[in-house]
C-alpha positions as CSV (number, residue, x, y, z in Angstrom):
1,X,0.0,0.0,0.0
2,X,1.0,2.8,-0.9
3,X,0.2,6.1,2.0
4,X,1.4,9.0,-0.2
5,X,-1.4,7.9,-2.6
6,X,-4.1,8.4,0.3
7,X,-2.7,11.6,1.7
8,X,-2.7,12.7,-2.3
9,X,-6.2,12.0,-3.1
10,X,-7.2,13.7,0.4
11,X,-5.2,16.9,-0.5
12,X,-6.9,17.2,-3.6
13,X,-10.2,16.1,-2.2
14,X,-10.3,19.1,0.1
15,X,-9.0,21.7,-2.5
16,X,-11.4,20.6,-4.7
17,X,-14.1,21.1,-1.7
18,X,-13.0,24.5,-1.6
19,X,-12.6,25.6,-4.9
20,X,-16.3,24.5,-5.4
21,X,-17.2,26.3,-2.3
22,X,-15.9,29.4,-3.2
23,X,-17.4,29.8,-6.6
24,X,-20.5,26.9,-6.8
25,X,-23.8,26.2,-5.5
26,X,-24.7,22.9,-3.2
27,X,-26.0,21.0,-6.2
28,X,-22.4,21.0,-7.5
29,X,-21.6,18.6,-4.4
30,X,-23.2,15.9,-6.3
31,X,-21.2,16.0,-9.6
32,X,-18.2,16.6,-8.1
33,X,-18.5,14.0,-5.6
34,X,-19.1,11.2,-7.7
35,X,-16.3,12.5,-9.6
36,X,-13.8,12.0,-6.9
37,X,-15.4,8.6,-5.8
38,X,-14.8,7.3,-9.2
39,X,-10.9,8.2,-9.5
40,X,-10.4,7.3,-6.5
41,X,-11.9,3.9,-6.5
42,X,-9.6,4.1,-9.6
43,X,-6.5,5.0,-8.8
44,X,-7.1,3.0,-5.3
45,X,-7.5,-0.1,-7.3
46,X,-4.3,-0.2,-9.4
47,X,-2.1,0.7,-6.0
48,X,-3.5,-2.3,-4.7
49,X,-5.9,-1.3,-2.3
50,X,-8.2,-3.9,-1.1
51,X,-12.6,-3.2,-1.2
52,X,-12.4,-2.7,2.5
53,X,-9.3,0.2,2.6
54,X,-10.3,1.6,-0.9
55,X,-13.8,2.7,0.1
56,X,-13.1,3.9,3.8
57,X,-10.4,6.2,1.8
58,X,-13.4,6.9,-0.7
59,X,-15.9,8.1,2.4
60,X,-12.7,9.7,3.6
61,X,-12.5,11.7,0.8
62,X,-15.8,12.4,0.3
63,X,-16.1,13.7,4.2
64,X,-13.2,16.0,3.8
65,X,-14.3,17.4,0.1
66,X,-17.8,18.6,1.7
67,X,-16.0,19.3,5.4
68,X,-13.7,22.3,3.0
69,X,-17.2,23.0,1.2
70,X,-18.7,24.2,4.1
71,X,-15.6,25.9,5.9
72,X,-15.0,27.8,2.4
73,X,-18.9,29.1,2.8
74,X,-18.5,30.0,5.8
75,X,-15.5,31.9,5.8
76,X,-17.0,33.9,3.4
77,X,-19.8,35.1,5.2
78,X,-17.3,36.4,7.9
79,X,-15.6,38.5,6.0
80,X,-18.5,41.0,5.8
81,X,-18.4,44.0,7.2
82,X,-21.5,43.2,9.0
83,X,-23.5,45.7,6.9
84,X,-26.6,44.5,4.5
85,X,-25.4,44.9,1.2
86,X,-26.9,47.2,-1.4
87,X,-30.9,46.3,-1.8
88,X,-30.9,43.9,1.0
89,X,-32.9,46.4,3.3
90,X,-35.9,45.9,0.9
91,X,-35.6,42.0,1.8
92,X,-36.5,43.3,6.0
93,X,-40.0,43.2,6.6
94,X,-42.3,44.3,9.0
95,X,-42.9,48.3,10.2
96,X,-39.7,49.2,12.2
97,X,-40.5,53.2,12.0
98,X,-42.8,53.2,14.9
């Protein structure tokens, strides 16, 4: 077995979780995901990774890729100045003028 294989297909599991998170909606998660299932299960497979190993690396992956997802969303949203952006007081409803 080869470990720099896993730690590889981790990295690039979480910058791909990113990179989607920064730019994509949720619904992209789904492509994406069984993107990275299917090379890994590929590359897993001619390293010689056994069904057991090669899909708790797979859910692995999979984990981390949504983990960086949601960090990268949420990172964003901090770095607001905490001020409604422009047209976003029309979105407040109710009568606050009393």
């Amino acid at each position: 077995m080869d470990i720099a294989v896993i730690f590889i297909l981790l990295a690039a599991s979480a910058m791909i979780g990113s990179a989607a998170g920064l730019r994509l909606k949720i619904f992209a998660l789904a492509p994406i995901a069984l993107l990275i299932a299917l090379v890994a299960a590929v590359v897993l497979s001619t390293r010689g990774f056994g069904p057991g190993s090669g899909i708790a690396i797979i859910v692995a992956c999979l984990v981390l890729n949504q983990a960086a997802y949601i960090l990268s969303k949420g990172r964003l949203d901090d770095l607001g100045d905490g001020n409604p952006g422009p047209g976003r007081q029309d979105d407040i409803h109710g009568d606050y003028d009393k």
